[in-house]
Each structure stands twice: as structure tokens, then as C-alpha cells.
C-alpha positions, -999 to 999 in steps of 0.1 A, spaced: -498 -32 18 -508 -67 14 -542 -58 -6 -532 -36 -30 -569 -30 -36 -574 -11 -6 -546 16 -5 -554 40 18 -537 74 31 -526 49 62 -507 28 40 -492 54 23 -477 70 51 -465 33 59 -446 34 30 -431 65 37 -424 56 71 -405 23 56 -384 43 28 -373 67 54 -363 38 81 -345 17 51 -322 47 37 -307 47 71 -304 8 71 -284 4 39 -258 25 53 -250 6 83 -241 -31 60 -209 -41 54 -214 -68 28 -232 -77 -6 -252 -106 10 -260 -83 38 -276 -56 12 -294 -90 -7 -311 -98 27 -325 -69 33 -332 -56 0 -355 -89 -6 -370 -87 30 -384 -49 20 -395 -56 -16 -415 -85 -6 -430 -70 23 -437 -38 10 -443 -41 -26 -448 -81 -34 -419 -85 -52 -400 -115 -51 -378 -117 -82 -354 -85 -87 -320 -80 -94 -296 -50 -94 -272 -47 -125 -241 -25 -123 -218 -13 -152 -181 -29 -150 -150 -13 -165 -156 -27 -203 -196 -12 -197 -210 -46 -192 -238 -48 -171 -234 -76 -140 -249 -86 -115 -239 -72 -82 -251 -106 -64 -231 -140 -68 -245 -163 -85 -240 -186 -49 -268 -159 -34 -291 -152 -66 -294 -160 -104 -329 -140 -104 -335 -124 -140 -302 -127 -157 -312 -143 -186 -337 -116 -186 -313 -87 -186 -296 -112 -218 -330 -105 -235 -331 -68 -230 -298 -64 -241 -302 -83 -270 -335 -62 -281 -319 -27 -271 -339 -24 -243 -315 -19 -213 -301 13 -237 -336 24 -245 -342 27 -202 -309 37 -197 -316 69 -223 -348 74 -207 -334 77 -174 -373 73 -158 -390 41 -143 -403 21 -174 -427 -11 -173 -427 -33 -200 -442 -65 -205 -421 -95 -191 -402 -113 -218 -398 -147 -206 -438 -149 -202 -451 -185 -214 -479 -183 -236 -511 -187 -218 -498 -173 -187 -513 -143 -173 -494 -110 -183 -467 -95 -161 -446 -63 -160 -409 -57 -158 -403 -27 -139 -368 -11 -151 -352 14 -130 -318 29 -143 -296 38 -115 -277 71 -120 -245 82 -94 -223 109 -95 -244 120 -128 -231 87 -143 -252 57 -160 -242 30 -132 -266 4 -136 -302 -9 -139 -323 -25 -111 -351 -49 -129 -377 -65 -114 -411 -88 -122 -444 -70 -109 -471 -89 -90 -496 -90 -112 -523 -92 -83 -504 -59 -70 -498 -39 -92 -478 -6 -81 -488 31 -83 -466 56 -97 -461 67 -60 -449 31 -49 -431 35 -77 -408 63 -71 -407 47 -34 -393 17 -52 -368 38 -68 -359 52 -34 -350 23 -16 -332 5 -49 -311 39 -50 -300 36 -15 -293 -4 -20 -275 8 -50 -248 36 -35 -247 11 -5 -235 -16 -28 -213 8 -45 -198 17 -11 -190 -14 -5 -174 -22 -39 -154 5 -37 -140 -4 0 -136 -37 -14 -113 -23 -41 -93 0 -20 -86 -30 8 -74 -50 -22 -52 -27 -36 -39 -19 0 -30 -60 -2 -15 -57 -32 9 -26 -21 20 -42 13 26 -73 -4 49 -54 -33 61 -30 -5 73 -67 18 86 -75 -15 110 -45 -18 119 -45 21 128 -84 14 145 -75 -18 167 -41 -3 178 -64 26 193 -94 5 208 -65 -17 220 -50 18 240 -82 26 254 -88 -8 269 -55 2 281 -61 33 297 -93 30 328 -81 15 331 -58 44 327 -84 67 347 -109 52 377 -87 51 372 -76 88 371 -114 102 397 -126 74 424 -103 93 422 -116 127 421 -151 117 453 -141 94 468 -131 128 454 -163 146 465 -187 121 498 -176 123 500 -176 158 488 -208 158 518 -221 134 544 -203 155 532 -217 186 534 -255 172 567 -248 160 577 -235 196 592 -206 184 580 -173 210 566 -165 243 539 -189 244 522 -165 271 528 -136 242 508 -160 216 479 -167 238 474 -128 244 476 -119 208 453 -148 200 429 -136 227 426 -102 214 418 -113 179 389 -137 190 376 -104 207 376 -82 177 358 -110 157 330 -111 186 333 -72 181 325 -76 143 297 -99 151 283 -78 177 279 -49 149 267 -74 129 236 -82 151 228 -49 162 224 -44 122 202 -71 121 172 -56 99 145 -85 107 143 -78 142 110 -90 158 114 -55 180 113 -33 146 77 -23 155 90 -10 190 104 29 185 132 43 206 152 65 216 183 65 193 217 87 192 215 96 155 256 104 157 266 70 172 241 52 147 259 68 117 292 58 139 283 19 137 275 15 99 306 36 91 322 7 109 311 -18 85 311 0 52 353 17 55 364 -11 37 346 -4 7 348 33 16 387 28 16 384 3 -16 366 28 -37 386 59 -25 359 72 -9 364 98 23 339 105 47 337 141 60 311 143 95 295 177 101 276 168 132 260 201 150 252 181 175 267 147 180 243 140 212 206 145 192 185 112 202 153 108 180 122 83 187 125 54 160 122 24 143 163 14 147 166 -8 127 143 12 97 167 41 104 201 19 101 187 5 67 185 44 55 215 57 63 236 28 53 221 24 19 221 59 13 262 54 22 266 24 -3 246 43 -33 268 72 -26 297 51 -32 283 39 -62 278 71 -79 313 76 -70 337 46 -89 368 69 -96 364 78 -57 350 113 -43 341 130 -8 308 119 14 293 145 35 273 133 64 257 160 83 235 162 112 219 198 121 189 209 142 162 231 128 141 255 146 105 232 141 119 206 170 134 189 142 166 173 124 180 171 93 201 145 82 221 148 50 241 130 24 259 151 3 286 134 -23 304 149 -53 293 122 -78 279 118 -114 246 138 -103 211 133 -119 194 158 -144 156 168 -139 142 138 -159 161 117 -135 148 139 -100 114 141 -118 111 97 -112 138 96 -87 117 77 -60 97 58 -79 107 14 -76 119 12 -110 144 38 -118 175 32 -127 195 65 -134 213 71 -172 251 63 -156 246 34 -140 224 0 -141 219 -2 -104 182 -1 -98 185 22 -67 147 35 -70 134 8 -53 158 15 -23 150 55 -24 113 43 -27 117 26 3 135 52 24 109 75 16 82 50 30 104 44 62 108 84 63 67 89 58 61 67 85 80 84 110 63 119 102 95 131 79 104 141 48 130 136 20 143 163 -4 170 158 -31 192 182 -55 213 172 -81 237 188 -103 251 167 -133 287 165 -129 285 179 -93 271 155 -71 238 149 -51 222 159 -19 195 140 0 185 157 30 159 139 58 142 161 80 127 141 114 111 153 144 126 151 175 96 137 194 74 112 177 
């Protein structure tokens, strides 16, 4: 097609042949530049066209340019032009190929066409694809519609790519607002704990201390005094043992195992009865079956169950029962429940329960964003989370997990 003088039937099915090969090319790029390249290589080839552009609406319907400016400022004060006179709405409305004379023509030059094409997706007005016409070359109304062909697949390939664009930067945006809660729920977590922890290590260095005195003062079986003192200093390494097996940022948390659901429950019992005991809070355990094991994240599962303990406690200050309860189902599966005879929530409340903001009407604790992120934990391991509430009456959250993962 170099001569447009001499089209033949040859060239003709040429051009065919080329449509055909580039709407299967387009679908294979992965970037904007990559679409340029090859968009420019065919239209100069093919049809002698060296300045084109494709134009896509934006979310205040403004057209832009799909290419950076870095790769192309080809016709865009053009498009300004045919904005300004109405045109771009006039092609748009017309929805056909349109040729019209090229406004930025210099006096004296030889006459050129724009060719307009509007680009409709999804039975939508996306965007316009201009483009200045050889003059030498002119185009038939055949290599016309081919044109139209090949800018439509550019187009949706372009749009393909914007769209994957979009979706990979909201998926940045969530897992940076989702590290932001997990960072968030764990400094909350050892606020929590370190009354707990302080009161369980006080007590043995009470008991040291004064152990200490009486063995300065001589008074005792010296023997007696080391003993005692002994057995203190190994209750504090117990404390601190249960305090790094609850270590949350551990680099094996993307590591799954095999973990006793009973004796998990066990160990943050361990460090929340001081509080539980504080706030007048009993714990009732009805375990099916203490021995279940489950394939999980540890330390994603001990972040669960003891925040699901401490909000219990919360939504019950004048004190209350906490039912912890662990029974098989007949789908391989367990469920896991929380049940506590606290202020409740109403169905405006369960309607938004999950979501990172919500902060229920009896309280100012903003426990959404740790129910929002026991629900992720819970997704992730192929569960699910249920809840029901009665005002007055007390909550229920029940987990259901597979046994195999």
C-alpha cells in the first residue's frame, strides 16, 4: 500500500490479512507505550499515517490523551480546536468516521484531512481517535473502516490495560490500609495486655523482693529463701515464655500448622484472667472436643480469639459470663464461638458490624476495625464469621474453619 494509486484486489486482501493479524496483537501488550509502538508501526505502514492520537473520556468527561506526553504530544492542540468549535460533540453524535479539513493548516499549504473516529465500548461514548490524512494517500472508505478496526482494538486494549492499572492500584491502596489496621489492632493488643502482664511479673518480684530483705537481715532458712526465690524467677520465664509464643510479628506467620484449637484458647486465657477477674468476668469452656488440631496461620488465629476475649469483656463493665465453645460439624469443619451476655447490638449496628469504622451506640471503642480484621484473617483461611445479637442479651460470634486446609 505504498502507492495508493494502484490499489488492487492484492492489496486489499493485504489489508485484511493485516487487520486480522493486529486484533490478535493488541491483546497480548501489557503497557501504554507497548500499544503506541505498535499502533504507529501499523498506521504508517499500512495507511501512511504518521500523526494520530487516541483520546479517552476521564471521570469529569474530559477527553485525554491516553499517551504521555514523555511518548507523544501528536494533535492535542488539535483536539483543543475541535473542542472549542463543537466538533469533537458533533463526531461523537454522529458516531461514523468523519473527515474534515485539518484546522491547524497554514495558509498556502496544500489541503489535508482529519479523519475522526469516535470510539464506542460497552455501548458507551469512550473516546475519539484523530488523525491527519496523507494527502498523497488518501484512504478509501474500505481502508477506512479497516482503520476503524485496528484503532478499536488499540482502544479496548488500552482500556484493558487502564483498567488493570486501576484495580492493581487499588489492591495497593487496601493492603497498605489493611497493614495499617494489622499494625494498628496489634499496638491496641498490647495496650491490652500490659496490665495483665504487669500484674503477673509484679507478684513474683513482690515475693523475691521480700525474700531478698529477709535474707539480708538473716532472719530464715537461707536454703528455704533460695528455693522460693528460684521458683519465682521460673514463673516470670513462664510469663515470658507465653509472652513470646504470642508474639504476633512472627517472621513464620506465612508458615500454617497444625494447631490444638483447645490448648490455644488455654494460653491467652492465661494472659487475659487478670482482667477477666478485674472486670468480674467468668469464663465458661464447652469444648466437644478438646483435642481438634486445625492447619493455620498461629499467630492470625491467637490474634482472633484473644481480641474477640478482650471486646467481650468490654461489652461487659458491670461483669457477665463468656462462653467459649468449640464443636465439630458434619462438613469436616469447626466452629468456634464466643458467646457473652453483654449490652448486645440492634440490626443498624449488625447491618455495619464489620466494617473498619464502627463503633457501636454503648460504647466509644472502635472495635470494627478489629472485627474487620478477623473476618480477613477468617477469609483467608477458607472460613466464615456469623454474628447474632440481642439488645440487652448479649452477642454471639461463631467461626466456622475447615479441618484440612
Amino acid at each position: 500500500m505504498d502507492n495508493r494509486e494502484n490499489i488492487n484486489n492484492d492489496e486489499n486482501d493485504n489489508v485484511d490479512k493485516v487487520v486480522e493479524c493486529v486484533n490478535i496483537s493488541f491483546l497480548g501488550l501489557a503497557s501504554v507505550k507497548e500499544v503506541y509502538i505498535l499502533l504507529q508501526e501499523i498506521l504508517l505502514k499500512n495507511f501512511s499515517i504518521v500523526e494520530n492520537n487516541i483520546f479517552y473520556y476521564n471521570e469529569e468527561k474530559n477527553l485525554i490523551s491516553f499517551f504521555d506526553s514523555s511518548i507523544t504530544g501528536f494533535l492535542i492542540s488539535t483536539l483543543k480546536k475541535l473542542e472549542e468549535s463543537g466538533i469533537t460533540d458533533w463526531a461523537l453524535e454522529k458516531k461514523e468516521i468523519s473527515s474534515i479539513p485539518d484546522l491547524d493548516a497554514k495558509e498556502g499549504e496544500e489541503s489535508s484531512l482529519l479523519i475522526l473516529i469516535p470510539i464506542i465500548l460497552r455501548a458507551e461514548d469512550y473516546g475519539l481517535f484523530i488523525a491527519k490524512q496523507n494527502p498523497d494517500f488518501p484512504l478509501s472508505s474500505m481502508h477506512l473502516s479497516e482503520l476503524r478496526s485496528i484503532v478499536y482494538s488499540a482502544a479496548i486494549s488500552l482500556d484493558n490495560i487502564r483498567g488493570y492499572n486501576k484495580v492493581s492500584d487499588m489492591n495497593e491502596r487496601l493492603s497498605v490500609l489493611y497493614e495499617q489496621i494489622i499494625k494498628s489492632a496489634k499496638f491496641a493488643t498490647i495496650g491490652e495486655l500490659a496490665a495483665s502482664f504487669a500484674w503477673e511479673i509484679d507478684t513474683p518480684l513482690q515475693v523475691i523482693r521480700a525474700n531478698l530483705r529477709l535474707i539480708e537481715s538473716g532472719v530464715g532458712n537461707l536454703k528455704r529463701r533460695v528455693e522460693i526465690i528460684n521458683e519465682q524467677m521460673d514463673r516470670i520465664s513462664e510469663v515470658n515464655q507465653r509472652l513470646s509464643n504470642l508474639a504476633f510479628s512472627n517472621p513464620n506467620d506465612i508458615i500454617p500448622s497444625q494447631v490444638n484449637i483447645a490448648a490455644l484458647i488455654e494460653e491467652i486465657l492465661l494472659f487475659t484472667s487478670y482482667q477477666l477477674q478485674k472486670e468480674d468476668i467468668k469464663i465458661e469452656k464447652d469444648f466437644e472436643d478438646a483435642s481438634v488440631e486445625i492447619l493455620v496461620y498461629k499467630p492470625q488465629l491467637q490474634l482472633i480469639v484473644l481480641n474477640f476475649i478482650l471486646n467481650a469483656k468490654d461489652t461487659m463493665p458491670d461483669g457477665g459470663v463468656l462462653t467459649i465453645g468449640i464443636f465439630k460439624t458434619k462438613a469436616r469443619s469447626i466452629t468456634l464461638s464466643f458467646t457473652d451476655t453483654g449490652k448486645g447490638f440492634d440490626e443498624a449496628e449488625l447491618s455495619q458490624i464489620f466494617e473498619p469504622t464502627f463503633i457501636p451506640k454503648l460504647s466509644s471503642k472502635k472495635i470494627g476495625a478489629w472485627l474487620f480484621l478477623a473476618k480477613s484473617i477468617i477469609t483467608q483461611h477458607n472460613g466464615s464469621i456469623s454474628v447474632f445479637s440481642e439488645v440487652g442479651k448479649g452477642t454471639t460470634f461463631k467461626i466456622l474453619l475447615p479441618l484440612t486446609n
